[in-house]
Each structure stands twice: as C-alpha cells, then as structure tokens.
C-alpha positions as CSV (number, residue, x, y, z in Angstrom):
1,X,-18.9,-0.8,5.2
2,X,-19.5,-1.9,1.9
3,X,-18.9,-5.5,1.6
4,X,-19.7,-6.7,-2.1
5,X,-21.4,-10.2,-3.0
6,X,-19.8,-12.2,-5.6
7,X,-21.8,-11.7,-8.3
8,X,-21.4,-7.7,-7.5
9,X,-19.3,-7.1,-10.5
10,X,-21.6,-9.3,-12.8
11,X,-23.2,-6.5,-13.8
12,X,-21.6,-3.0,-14.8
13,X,-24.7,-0.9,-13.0
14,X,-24.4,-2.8,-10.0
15,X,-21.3,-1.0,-9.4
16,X,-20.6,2.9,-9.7
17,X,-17.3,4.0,-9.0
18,X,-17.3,6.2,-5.9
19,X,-14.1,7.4,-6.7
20,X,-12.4,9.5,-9.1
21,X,-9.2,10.6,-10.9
22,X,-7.5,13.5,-10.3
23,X,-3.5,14.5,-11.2
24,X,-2.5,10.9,-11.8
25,X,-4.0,10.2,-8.3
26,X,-7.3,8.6,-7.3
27,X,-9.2,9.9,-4.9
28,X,-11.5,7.8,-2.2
29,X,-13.5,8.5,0.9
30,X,-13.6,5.3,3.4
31,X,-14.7,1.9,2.8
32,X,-13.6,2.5,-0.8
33,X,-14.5,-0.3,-3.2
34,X,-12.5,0.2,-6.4
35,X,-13.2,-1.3,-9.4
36,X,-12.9,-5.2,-10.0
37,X,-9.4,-4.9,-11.8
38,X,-6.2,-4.6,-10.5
39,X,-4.7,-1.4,-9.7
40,X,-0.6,-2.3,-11.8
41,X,-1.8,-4.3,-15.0
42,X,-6.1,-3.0,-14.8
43,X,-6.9,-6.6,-16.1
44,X,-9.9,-7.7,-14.9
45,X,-9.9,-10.2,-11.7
46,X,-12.6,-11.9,-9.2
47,X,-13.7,-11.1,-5.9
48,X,-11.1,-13.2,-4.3
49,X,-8.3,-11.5,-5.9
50,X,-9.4,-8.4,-4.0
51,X,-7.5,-7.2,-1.3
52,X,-8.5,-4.9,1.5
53,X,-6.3,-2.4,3.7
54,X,-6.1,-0.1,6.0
55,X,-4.1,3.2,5.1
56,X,-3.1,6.0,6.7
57,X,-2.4,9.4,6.4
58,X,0.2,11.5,8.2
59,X,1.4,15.0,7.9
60,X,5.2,15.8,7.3
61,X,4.8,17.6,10.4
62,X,4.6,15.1,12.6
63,X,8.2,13.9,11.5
64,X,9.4,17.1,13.1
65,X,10.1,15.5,16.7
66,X,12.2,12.8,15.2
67,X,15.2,14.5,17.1
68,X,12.8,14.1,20.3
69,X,13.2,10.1,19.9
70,X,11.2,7.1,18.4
71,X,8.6,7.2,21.2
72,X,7.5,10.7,20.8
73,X,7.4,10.6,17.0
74,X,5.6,7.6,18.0
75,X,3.0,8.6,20.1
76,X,2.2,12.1,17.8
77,X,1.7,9.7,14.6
78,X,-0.9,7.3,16.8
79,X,-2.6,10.7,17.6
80,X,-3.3,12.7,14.6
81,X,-3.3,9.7,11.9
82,X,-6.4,9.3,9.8
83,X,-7.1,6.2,8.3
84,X,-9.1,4.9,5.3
85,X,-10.2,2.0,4.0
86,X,-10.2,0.5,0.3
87,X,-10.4,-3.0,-1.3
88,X,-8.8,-3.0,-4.5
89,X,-7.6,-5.6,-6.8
90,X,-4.2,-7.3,-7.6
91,X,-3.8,-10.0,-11.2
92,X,-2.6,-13.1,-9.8
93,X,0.6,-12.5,-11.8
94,X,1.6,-9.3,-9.5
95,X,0.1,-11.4,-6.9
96,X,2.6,-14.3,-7.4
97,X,5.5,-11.7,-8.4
98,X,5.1,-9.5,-5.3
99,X,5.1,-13.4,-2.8
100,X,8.2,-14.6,-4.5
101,X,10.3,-11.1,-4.2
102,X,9.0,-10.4,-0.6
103,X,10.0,-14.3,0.3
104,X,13.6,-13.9,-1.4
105,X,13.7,-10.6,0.5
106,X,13.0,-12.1,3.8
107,X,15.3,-15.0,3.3
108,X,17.9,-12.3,2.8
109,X,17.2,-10.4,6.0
110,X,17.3,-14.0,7.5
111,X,20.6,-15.0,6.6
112,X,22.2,-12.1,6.4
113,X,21.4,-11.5,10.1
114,X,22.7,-14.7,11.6
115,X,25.4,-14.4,9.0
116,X,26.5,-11.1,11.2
117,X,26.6,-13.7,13.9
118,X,28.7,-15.7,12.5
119,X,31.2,-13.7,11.0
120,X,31.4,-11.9,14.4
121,X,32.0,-14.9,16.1
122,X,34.9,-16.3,13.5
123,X,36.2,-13.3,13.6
124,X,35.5,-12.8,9.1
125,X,35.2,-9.5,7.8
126,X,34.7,-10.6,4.0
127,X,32.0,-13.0,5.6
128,X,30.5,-10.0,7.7
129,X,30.3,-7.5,4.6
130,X,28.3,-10.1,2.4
131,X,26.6,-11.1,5.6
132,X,25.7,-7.0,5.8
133,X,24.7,-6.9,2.0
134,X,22.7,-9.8,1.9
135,X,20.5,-8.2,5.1
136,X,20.2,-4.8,3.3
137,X,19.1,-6.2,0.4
138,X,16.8,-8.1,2.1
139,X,15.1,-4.9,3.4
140,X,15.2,-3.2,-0.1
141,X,13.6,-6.2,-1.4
142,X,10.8,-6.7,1.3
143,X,10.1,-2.8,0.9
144,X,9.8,-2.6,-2.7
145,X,7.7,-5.7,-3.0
146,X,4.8,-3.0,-1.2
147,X,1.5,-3.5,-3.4
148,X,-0.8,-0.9,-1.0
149,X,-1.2,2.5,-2.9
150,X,0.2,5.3,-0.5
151,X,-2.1,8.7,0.7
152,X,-0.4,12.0,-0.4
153,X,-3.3,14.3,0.9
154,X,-6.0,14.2,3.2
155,X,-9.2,16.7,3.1
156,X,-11.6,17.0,6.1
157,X,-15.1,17.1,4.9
158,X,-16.9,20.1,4.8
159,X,-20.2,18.8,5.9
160,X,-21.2,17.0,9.5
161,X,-21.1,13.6,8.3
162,X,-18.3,11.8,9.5
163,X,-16.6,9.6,6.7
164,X,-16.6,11.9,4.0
165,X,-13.0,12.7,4.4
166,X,-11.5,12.5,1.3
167,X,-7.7,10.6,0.8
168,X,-5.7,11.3,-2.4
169,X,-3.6,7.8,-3.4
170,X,-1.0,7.4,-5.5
171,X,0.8,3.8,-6.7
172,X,-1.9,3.4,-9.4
173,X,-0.8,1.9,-13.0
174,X,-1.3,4.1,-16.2
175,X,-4.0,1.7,-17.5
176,X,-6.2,1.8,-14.6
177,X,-5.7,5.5,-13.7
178,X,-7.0,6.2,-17.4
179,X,-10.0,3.6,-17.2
180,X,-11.2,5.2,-14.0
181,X,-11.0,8.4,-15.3
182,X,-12.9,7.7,-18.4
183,X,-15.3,5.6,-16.3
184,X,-16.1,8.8,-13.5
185,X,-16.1,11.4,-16.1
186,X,-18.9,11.1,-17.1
C-alpha cells in the first residue's frame, strides 16, 4: 500500500499520477493515491486533508434477487464485490460544508423519529406528518452530504498480477477532472 510521507507532495517528481482520465471519469487500480488537491474545488491541500476509503464495485446484476429478500441480496453482494482503495483529497471548506449538512441531517432523522413517537402516542396527525418530513429529510440530507467518488465499472486485469484491476469513478469536479487529464496525458 502506498502510504505517502509528508513531504511527498513537496516535490512535483516525487509523485506521478497513477491514474488517468477517461469520459469524465478517473480511472484507478488499488491503493490509489490521487493527487494532493481535492477532488470538488482541485485546490491544493496537505496530507492531513487526505482521506482514504474503501469502495466497492457491484454489478446491477446482483440487485436481481431483491424479490428473494434483503438476506440474499445480502449475501450475493458480500460474494462477488470487488473493492478498491484510494486516498484522495477534500478543501477544508467542503470538509466543514459536508460535517455541518450531515450533522443537521442526523439531527433530523433524530427528531423526526422520536417525534413519530410522540405523535403516535398523543394521538397528532399534523405532529406526525412534520414528525415524518423532518425524518425524510434527514435521510436526504445525510445521503447527499456523500464526499466518496462512486465506481461505475470494474475491469479484471488481463495479466497474473493480482491488483491490477482497474475501477472507473465518477463524483469528480470539472477542475480536477481537467487537471488530471492534462497532467497523465502526457
């Protein structure tokens, strides 16, 4: 695993991007270090302003036994997932945006859930439709506060060498998408 030191992105040559560009997504292979900016804004940031992940892929496919039930669905996606690995980096600004929007959301989900309790038990059905709002908002909010990018293909390698599989993401800004493809070309 490629674990950078802190003075890794001192130097421009100390670094080669590993990845590249390709139809508005990037592609990696595991342990992916991206480049030293973040991935929504592409303004520069520090080592501790990196974050690493775990993604995975999964095939539509697999979400053909939903009608089976949750546990088989389940089971099939623990089976045939493939994960990779990438650090990439995130401004504090988006850092500090994304905390506060996935806090409010959870504070939603929070009240609004023991507000269903309440209205239930007073017997309130204004109190239990703001109580239902305020919990659905609370999941839209906590799910669009996501900062990971998501994988919309996966490619085996060709060759023997385990690793080499190759994961297309998506959830890149413009600015960084057009850096890193000006960086890799050439």
């Amino acid at each position: 695993m490629k674990t950078p030191s802190n003075d890794q992105y001192d130097e421009e040559e100390n670094y080669p991007p590993e990845c590249w560009v390709e139809d508005n997504l990037v592609v990696v292979r595991d342990d992916e270090l991206l480049p030293a900016r973040c991935i929504f804004t592409n303004v520069p940031v520090e080592r501790r302003d990196m974050v690493g992940c775990t993604l995975y892929y999964v095939p539509l496919w697999a979400y053909l036994f939903l009608p089976l039930g949750l546990l088989p669905v389940a089971l099939v996606i623990l089976i045939i997932r493939k994960p990779v690995r990438i650090t990439y980096g995130l401004s504090p600004e988006v850092w500090w945006r994304v905390f506060w929007m996935r806090s409010i959301g959870i504070t939603c989900m929070v009240v609004g859930f023991f507000g269903l309790f309440v209205a239930l038990a007073n017997d309130s059905g204004a109190f239990a439709a703001v109580a239902l709002v305020l919990l659905l908002g609370g999941i839209i909010a906590a799910f669009m506060s996501q900062t990971n990018p998501a994988v919309s293909r996966y490619q085996r390698s060709l060759g023997r060498r385990f690793g080499n599989d190759e994961f297309w993401l998506r959830g890149f800004g413009r600015e960084f998408l057009k850096q890193l493809d000006e960086e890799t070309r050439d």
